[in-house]
N, C-alpha and C positions, 0 to 999 in steps of 0.2 A: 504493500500500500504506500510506503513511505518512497519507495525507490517510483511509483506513482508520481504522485501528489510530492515535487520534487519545485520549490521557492522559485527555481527559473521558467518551469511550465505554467506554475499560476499566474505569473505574472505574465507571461506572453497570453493564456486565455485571459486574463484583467484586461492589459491591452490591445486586444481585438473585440474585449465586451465595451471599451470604452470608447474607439475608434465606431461602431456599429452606431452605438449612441449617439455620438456626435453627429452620424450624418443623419440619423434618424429625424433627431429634434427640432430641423427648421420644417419639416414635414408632418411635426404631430399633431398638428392642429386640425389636419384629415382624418385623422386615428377618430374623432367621437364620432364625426357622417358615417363612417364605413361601417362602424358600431351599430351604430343607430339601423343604417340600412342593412343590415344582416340580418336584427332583430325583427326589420318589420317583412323582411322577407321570409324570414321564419316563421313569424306568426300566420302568416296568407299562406304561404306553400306549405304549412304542416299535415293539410289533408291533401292536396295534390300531388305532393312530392315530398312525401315521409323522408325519405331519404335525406333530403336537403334538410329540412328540419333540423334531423337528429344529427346529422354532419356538423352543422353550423354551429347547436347547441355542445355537440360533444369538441368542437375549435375552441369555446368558450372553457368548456372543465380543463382540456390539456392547458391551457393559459393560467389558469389560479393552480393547477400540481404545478408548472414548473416557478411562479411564485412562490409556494410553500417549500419545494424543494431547494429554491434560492436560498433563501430563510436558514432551513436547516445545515444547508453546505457552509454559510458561513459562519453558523455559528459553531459546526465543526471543524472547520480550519483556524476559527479564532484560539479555539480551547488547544488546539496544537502550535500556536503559535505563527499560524502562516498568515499571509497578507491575503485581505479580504477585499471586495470590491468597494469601493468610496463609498459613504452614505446618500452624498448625493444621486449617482448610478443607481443605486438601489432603491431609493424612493422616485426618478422616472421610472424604474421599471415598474414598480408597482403602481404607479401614477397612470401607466399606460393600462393597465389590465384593470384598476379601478375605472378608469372612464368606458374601454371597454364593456364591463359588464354592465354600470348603469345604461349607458345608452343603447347595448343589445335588448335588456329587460325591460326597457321604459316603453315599445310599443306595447307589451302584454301587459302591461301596469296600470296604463292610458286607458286601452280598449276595455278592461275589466272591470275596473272603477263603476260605483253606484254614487252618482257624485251628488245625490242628495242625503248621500249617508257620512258618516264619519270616516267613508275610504280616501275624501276628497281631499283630505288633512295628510293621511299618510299618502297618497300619488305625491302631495306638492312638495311634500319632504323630500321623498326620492328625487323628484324635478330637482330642489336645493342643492341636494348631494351632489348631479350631473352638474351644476351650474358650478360650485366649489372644484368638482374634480377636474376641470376645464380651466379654472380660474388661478394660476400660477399661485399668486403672491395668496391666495386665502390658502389652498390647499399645501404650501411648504410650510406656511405658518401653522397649520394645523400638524403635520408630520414632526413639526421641529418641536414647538411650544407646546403642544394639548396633547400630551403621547396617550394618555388612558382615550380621550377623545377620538382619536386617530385611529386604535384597537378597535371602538365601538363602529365608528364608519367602515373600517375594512371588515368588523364581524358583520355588520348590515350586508354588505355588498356577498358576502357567503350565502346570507340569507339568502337573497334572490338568486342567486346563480341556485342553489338547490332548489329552490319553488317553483323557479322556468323551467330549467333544463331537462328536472325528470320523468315529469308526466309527459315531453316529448319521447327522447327518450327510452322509458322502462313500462311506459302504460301504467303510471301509477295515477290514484283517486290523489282530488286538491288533499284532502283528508290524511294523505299518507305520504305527501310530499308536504307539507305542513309541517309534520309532528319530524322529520327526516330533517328539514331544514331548519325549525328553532332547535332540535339535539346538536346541527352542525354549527350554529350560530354562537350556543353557548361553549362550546369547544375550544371555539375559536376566541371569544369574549375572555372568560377566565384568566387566561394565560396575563391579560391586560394588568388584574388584580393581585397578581401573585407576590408584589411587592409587600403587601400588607404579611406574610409568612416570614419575609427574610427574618425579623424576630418574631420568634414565636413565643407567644403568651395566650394563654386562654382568649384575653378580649380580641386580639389578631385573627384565631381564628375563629371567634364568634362573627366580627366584620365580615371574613370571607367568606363565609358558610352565610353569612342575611344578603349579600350582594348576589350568590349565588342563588339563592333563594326567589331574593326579586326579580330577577334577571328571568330564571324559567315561568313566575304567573304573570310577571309582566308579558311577556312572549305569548304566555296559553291564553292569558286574559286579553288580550288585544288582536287575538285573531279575528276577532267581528271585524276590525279595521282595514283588515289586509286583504285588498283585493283577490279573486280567485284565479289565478294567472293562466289556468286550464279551461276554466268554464266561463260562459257570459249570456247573458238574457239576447235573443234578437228579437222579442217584442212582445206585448202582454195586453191583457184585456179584462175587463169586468161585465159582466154578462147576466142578464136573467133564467138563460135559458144555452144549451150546445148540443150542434149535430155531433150524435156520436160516431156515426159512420164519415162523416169528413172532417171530423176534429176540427170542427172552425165553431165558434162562439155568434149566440142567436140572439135578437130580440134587443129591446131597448123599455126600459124602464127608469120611473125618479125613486130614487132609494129612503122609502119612507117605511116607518116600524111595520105598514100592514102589508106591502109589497112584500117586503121580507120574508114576515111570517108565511104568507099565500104560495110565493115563489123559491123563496132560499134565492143563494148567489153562488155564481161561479167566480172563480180565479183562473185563468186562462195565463197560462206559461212557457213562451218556447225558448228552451236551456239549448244552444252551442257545447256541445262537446265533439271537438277533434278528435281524430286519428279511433274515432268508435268507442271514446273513455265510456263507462259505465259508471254510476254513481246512483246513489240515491238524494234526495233532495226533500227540503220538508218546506211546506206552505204554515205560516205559525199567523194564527189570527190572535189581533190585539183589537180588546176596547175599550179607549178611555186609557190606555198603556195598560191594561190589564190581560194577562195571557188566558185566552180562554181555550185555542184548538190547536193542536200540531197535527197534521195530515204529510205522513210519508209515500211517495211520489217516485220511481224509478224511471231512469231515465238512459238512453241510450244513447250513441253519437251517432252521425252518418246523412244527417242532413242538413244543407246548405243555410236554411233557415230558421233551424232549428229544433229539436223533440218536440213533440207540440205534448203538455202534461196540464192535469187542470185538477182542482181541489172543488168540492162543493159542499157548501153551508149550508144546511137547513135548519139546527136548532139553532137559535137565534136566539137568547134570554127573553122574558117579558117587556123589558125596556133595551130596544137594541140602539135608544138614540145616542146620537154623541159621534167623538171624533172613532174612526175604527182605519188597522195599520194588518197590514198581511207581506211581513218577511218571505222571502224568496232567500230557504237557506241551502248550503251544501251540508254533508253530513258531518262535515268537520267543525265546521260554526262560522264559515265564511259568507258573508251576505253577499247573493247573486242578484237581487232587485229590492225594490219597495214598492209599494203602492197603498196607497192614500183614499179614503173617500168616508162622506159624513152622511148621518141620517139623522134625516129632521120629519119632523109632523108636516110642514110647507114645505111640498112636491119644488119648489121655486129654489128653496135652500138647501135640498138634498142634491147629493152629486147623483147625475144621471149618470145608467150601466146601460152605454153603448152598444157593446158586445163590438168595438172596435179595436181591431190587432194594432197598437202603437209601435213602431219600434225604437226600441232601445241599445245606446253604448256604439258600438261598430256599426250594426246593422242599419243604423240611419243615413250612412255614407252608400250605401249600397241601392243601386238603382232598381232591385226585385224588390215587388212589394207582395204582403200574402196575399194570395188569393183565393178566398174561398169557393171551392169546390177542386181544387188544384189534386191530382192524385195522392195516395197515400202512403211515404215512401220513409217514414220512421224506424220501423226496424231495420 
């Protein structure tokens, strides 16, 4: 190993990682587009062209191993005493796989967002991130000055690279690329806090053990926020009445307590899921913020417009008036829609139930619209 890893070869691979560099970096300012455009090419070719997809997504994992593997080499050549790459070198390198990853991830972040929920908070953060990992003088200052800080934004960016890439990928559920990517998140985090061990006393590691702590229900608890990077609503409806044979939503009514009770309501839901994911999904009615129903809902991939799935309400309490909320969840606890409507005594101040397909997120960019009576091509 030693007759290897020999002071004059490292230093001539130092000096051809430093010369690479150098010519690199009047050039990297291309490096976030090309990011970006991989990402959004990924996202659209993941059911046409699987292949490219899971290519592009798996360009993205080889880029953060040989990151992590940087990492390790030099802190195995430090502990033996050999010359290691500049620190500067090594925060472009990483500067370049950070913008990388934000701007590959940022189209499936964008499209998935339910932006009248609390996802709209966490999109603009990642937007932040891309904006600072772009921005020379914020992101050295952040690398040089705010090190636990710097830990937290590189464990972020782990985050997403697992949340995207794998349900590309391995065919996994948002559900199981979630729980895969805050385990890889906090892996990665930790190492940030380890300072707090170098003495050790009981209260040192009481601190490390509550960081670690908060760290994983912050993560669990804040997955309502986190868009579903696999799954997305292409458009949704509130209805009196649905053909069951063409899965399209019927009728028009004003949502008042005796309609209700007469009628009951439908929720009309079409879930996007790529490359044939399978999932389950729950429709959760709220009234008044009060949880009253959870209806689970399977759902399958493989159409352009999406699964068409629908929940339907008939018991209705005695007094159904008031504001009323019907989440669109994934089985993980990721929110895939919302939808909003009130019932009043006066037909004039109830929301009317269209049975109109709206669509939502991506699918408004898209020039197909549903059509009812359209074949039947869900499974």
């Amino acid at each position: 190993m030693h007759a290897i890893l020999t002071p004059q070869r490292i230093a001539r691979l130092q000096a051809s990682a430093q010369s690479l560099v150098a010519r690199l970096k009047p050039w990297s300012w291309l490096w976030p587009s090309i990011a970006f455009g991989a990402g959004l090419g990924s996202f659209f070719l993941v059911d046409r062209q699987q292949w490219l997809g899971a290519a592009l997504a798996l360009g993205l994992l080889l880029a953060w191993l040989f990151l992590l593997s940087e990492s390790l080499i030099g802190r195995f050549l430090a502990r033996r005493g050999y010359p290691t790459l500049p620190r500067g070198i090594s925060t472009f390198i990483a500067q370049m796989i950070h913008q990388e990853t934000l701007f590959f991830t940022l189209p499936f972040v964008l499209a998935t967002t339910v932006w009248n929920s609390g996802q709209s908070i966490y999109t603009l953060l990642v937007m932040a991130m891309a904006v600072i990992s772009i921005a020379d003088p914020l992101y050295y200052k952040l690398a040089g000055r705010f090190r636990s800080l710097y830990f937290i934004f590189h464990a972020h960016c782990v985050f997403l690279v697992v949340l995207v890439t794998l349900p590309i990928m391995l065919n996994l559920t948002t559900g199981e690329s979630l729980r895969l990517a805050l385990g890889a998140t906090l892996f990665i985090a930790i190492p940030s806090f380890l300072h707090l061990l170098k003495r050790r006393s009981p209260g040192r590691w009481l601190a490390f053990l509550t960081i670690a702590l908060l760290l994983s229900l912050g993560g669990y608890m804040g997955r309502l926020w986190v868009p579903p990077a696999s799954l997305w609503m292409t458009g949704s409806a509130i209805s009196p009445a649905l053909d069951i044979q063409r899965r399209t939503p019927q009728g028009e009514i004003a949502l008042t307590p005796d309609a209700l009770q007469e009628q009951g309501l439908y929720i009309y839901s079409a879930i996007r899921a790529p490359r044939g994911l399978s999932e389950t999904i729950t429709h959760v009615w709220y009234q008044n913020g009060k949880r009253l129903d959870r209806i689970a809902l399977d759902i399958a991939g493989g159409r352009e417009q999406g699964y068409r799935a629908w929940s339907h309400k008939e018991n209705f309490p005695d007094d159904p008036r008031g504001d009323w909320r019907v989440d669109i969840m994934t089985n993980g606890g990721q929110r895939l829609g919302l939808l909003r409507f009130h019932v009043a005594d006066n037909p004039n101040r109830a929301t009317r139930a269209d049975s109109q397909i709206r669509p939502t997120g991506i699918s408004r960019l898209h020039l197909r619209r549903f059509v009812p009576g359209q074949p039947d091509d869900d499974a």
